[in-house]
MMTF fields as JSON, N, C-alpha, C and O atoms, coordinates in Angstrom:
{
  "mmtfVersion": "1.0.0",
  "mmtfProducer": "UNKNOWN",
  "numBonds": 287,
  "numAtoms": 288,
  "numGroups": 72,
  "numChains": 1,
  "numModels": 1,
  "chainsPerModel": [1],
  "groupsPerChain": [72],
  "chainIdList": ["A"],
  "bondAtomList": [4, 2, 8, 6, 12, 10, 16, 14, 20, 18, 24, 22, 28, 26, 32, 30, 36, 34, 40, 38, 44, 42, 48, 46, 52, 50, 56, 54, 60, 58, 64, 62, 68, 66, 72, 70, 76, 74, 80, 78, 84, 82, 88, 86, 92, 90, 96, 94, 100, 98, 104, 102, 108, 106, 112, 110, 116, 114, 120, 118, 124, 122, 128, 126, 132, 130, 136, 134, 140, 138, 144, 142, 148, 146, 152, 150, 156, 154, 160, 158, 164, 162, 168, 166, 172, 170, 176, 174, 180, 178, 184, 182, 188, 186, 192, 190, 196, 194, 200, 198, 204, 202, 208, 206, 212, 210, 216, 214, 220, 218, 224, 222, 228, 226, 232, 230, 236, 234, 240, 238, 244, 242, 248, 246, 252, 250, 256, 254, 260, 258, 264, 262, 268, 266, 272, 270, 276, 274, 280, 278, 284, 282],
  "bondOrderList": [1, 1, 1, 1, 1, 1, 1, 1, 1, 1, 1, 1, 1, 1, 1, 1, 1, 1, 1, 1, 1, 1, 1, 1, 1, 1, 1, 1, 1, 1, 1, 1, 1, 1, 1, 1, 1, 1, 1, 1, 1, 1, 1, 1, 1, 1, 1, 1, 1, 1, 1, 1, 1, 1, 1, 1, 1, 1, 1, 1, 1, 1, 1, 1, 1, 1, 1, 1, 1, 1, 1],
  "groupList": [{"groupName": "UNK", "atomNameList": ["N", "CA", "C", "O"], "elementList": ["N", "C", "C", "O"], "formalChargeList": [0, 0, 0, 0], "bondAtomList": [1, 0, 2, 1, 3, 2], "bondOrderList": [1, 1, 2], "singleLetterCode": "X", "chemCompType": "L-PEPTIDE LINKING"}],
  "groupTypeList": [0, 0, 0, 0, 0, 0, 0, 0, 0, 0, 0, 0, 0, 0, 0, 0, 0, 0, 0, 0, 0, 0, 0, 0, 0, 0, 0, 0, 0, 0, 0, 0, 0, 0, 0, 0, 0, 0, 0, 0, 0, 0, 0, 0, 0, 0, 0, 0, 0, 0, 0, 0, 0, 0, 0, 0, 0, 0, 0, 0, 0, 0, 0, 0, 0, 0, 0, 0, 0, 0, 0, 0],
  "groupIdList": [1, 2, 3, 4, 5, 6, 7, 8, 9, 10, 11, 12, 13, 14, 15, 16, 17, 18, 19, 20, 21, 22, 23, 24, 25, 26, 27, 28, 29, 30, 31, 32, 33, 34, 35, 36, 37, 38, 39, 40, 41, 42, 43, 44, 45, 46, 47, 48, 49, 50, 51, 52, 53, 54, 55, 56, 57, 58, 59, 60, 61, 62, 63, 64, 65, 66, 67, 68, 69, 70, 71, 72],
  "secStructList": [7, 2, 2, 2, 2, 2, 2, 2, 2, 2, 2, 2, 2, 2, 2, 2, 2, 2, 6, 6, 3, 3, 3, 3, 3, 3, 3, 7, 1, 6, 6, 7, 3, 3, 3, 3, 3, 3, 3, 1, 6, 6, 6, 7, 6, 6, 2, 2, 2, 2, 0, 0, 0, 0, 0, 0, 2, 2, 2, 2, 2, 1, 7, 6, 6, 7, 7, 7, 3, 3, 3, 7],
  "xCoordList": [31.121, 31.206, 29.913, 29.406, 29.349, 27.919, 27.005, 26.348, 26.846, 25.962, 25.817, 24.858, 27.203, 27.854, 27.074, 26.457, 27.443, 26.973, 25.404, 24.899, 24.568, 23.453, 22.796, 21.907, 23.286, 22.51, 22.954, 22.171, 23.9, 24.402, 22.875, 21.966, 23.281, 21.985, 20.68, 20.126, 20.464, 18.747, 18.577, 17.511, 20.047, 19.385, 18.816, 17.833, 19.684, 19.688, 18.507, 18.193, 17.913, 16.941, 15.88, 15.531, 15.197, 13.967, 14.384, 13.662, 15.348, 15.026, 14.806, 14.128, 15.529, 15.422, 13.887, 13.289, 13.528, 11.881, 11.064, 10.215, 11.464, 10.609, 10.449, 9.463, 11.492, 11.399, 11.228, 11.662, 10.576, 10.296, 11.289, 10.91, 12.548, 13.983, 13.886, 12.932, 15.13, 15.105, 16.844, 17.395, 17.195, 18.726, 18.946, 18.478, 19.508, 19.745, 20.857, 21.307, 21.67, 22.806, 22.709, 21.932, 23.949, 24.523, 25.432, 24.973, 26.478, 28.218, 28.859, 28.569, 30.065, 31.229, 32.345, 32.836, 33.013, 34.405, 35.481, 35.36, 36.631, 37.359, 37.428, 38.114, 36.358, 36.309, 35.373, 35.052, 34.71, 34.086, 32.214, 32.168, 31.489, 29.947, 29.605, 29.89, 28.927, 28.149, 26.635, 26.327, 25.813, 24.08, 23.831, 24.526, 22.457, 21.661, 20.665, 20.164, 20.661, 19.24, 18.152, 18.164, 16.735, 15.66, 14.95, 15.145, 13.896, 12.431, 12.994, 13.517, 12.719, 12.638, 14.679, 15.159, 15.187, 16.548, 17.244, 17.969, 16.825, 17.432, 17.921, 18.931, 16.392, 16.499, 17.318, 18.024, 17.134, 17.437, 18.659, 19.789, 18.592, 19.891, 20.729, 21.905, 20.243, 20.842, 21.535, 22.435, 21.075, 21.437, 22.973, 23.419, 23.691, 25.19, 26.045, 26.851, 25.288, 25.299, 24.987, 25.658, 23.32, 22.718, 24.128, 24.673, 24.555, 25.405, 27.348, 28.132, 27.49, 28.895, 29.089, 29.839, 27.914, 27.656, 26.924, 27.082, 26.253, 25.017, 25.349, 26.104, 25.124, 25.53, 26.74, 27.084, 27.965, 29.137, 29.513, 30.007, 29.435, 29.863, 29.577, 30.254, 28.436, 27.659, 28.293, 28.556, 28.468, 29.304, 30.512, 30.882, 31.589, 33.044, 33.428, 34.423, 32.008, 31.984, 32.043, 32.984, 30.827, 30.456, 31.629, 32.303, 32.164, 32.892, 34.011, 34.146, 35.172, 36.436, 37.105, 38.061, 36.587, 36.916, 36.381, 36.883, 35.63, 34.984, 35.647, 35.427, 36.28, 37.069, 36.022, 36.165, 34.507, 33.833, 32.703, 32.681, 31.389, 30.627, 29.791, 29.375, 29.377, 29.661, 28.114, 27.583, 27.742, 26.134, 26.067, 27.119, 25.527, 25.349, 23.971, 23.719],
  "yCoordList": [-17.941, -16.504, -15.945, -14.948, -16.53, -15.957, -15.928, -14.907, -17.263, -16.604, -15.332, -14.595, -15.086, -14.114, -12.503, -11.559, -12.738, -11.314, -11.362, -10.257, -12.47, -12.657, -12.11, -11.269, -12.615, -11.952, -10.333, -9.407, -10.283, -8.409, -7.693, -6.953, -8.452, -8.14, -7.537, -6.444, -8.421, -8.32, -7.546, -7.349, -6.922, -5.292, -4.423, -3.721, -4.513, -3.004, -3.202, -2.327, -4.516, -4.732, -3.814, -3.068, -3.653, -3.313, -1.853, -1.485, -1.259, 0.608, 0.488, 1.229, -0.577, -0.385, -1.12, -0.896, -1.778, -2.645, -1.237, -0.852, -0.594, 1.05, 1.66, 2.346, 1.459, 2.948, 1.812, 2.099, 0.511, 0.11, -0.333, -0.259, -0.823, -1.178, -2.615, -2.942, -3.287, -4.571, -4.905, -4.473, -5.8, -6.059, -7.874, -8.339, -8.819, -9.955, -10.191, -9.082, -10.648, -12.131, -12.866, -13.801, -12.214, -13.43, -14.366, -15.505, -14.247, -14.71, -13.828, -12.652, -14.306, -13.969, -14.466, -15.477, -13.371, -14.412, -12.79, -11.574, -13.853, -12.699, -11.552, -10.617, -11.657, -10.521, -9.592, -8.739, -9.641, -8.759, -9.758, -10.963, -9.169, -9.662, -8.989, -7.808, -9.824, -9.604, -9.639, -10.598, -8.567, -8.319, -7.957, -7.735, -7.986, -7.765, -6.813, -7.089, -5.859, -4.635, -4.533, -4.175, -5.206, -4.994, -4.395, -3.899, -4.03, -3.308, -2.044, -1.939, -0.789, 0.543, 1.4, 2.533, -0.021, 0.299, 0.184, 1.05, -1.051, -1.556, -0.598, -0.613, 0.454, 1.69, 3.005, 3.534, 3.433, 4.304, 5.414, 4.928, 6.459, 7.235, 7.073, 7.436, 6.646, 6.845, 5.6, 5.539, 4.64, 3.294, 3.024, 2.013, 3.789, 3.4, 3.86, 3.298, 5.261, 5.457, 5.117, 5.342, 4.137, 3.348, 2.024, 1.632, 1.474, 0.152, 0.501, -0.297, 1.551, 2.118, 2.491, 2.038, 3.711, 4.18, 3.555, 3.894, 2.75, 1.938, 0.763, 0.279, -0.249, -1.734, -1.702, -1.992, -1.304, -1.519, -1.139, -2.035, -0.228, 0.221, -0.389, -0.193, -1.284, -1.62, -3.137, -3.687, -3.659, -4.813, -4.824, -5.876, -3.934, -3.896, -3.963, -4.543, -2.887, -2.623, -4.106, -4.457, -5.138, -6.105, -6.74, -6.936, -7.297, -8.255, -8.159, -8.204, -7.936, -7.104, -8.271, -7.845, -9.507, -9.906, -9.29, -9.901, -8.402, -7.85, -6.613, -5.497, -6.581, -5.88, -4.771, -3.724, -5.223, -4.347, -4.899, -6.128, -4.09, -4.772, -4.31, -3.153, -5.293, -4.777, -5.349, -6.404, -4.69, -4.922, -6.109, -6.217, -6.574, -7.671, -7.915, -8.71],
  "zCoordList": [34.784, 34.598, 33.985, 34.5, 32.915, 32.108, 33.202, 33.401, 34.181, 35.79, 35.884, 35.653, 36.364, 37.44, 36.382, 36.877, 34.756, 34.284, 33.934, 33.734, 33.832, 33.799, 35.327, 35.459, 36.07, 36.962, 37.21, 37.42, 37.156, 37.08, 36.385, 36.762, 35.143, 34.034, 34.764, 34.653, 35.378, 36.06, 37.122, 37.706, 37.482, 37.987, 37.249, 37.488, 36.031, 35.164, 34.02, 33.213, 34.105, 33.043, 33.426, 32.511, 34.677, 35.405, 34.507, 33.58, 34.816, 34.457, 32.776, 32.063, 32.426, 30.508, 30.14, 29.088, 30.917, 30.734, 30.857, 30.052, 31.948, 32.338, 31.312, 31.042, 30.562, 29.159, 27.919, 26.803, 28.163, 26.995, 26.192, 25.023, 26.298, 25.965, 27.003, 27.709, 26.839, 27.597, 26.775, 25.762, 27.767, 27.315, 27.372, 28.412, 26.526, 26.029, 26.627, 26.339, 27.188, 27.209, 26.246, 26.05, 25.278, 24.082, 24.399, 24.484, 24.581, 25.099, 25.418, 25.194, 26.125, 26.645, 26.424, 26.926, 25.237, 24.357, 24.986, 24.838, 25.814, 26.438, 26.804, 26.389, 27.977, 28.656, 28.328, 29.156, 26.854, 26.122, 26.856, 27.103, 26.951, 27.419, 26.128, 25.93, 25.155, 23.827, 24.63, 25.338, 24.44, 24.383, 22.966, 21.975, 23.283, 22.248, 23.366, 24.455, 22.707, 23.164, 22.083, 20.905, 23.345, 22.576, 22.825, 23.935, 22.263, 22.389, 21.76, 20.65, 22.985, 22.309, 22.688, 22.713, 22.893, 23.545, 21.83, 21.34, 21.152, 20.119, 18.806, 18.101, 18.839, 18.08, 18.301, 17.442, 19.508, 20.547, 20.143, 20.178, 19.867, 19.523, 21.142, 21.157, 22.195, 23.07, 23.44, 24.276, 22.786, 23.209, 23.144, 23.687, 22.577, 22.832, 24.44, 25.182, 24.422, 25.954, 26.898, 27.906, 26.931, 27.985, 27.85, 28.882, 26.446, 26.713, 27.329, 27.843, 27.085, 27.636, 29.161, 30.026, 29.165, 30.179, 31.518, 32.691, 31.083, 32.565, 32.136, 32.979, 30.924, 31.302, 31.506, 32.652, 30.375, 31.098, 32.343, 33.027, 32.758, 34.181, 35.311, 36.32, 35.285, 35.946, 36.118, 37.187, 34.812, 34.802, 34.701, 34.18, 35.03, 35.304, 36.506, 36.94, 37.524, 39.028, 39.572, 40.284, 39.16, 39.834, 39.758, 40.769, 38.048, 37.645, 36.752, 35.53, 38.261, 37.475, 36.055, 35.407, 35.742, 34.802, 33.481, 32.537, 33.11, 32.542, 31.473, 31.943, 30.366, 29.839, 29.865, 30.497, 28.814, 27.637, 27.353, 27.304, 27.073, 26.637, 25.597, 25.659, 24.324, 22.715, 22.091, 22.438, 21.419, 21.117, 19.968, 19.339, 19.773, 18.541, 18.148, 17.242]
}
């Protein structure tokens, strides 16, 4: 399963690498995909919306095992 959301990952990295942000693969403990957002994502007043709005969505579409995904 960590494959399957790692590579999801490496669509959505390219637009957050663009704005100077970048996104981590920690684990996956039930359903929940733990990242870590770095660079200029990590600070970001917007960054809860880039991780709700564009990673999660992005990884629920691909991988309906996918409850949520929670920053660490």
């Amino acid at each position: 399963m960590s494959e399957k959301v790692i590579e999801a990952l490496k669509k959505i990295r390219p637009l957050l690498q663009r704005d100077g942000g970048d996104v981590e693969f920690v684990d996956m403990v039930d359903g929940i995909v733990k990242v870590r957002l770095k660079g200029a994502c990590a600070g970001c007043p917007g960054a809860t919306m880039t991780l709700k709005m564009g990673i999660e969505r992005l990884l629920k579409e691909q991988i309906p095992e996918v409850k949520g995904v929670q920053s660490v």
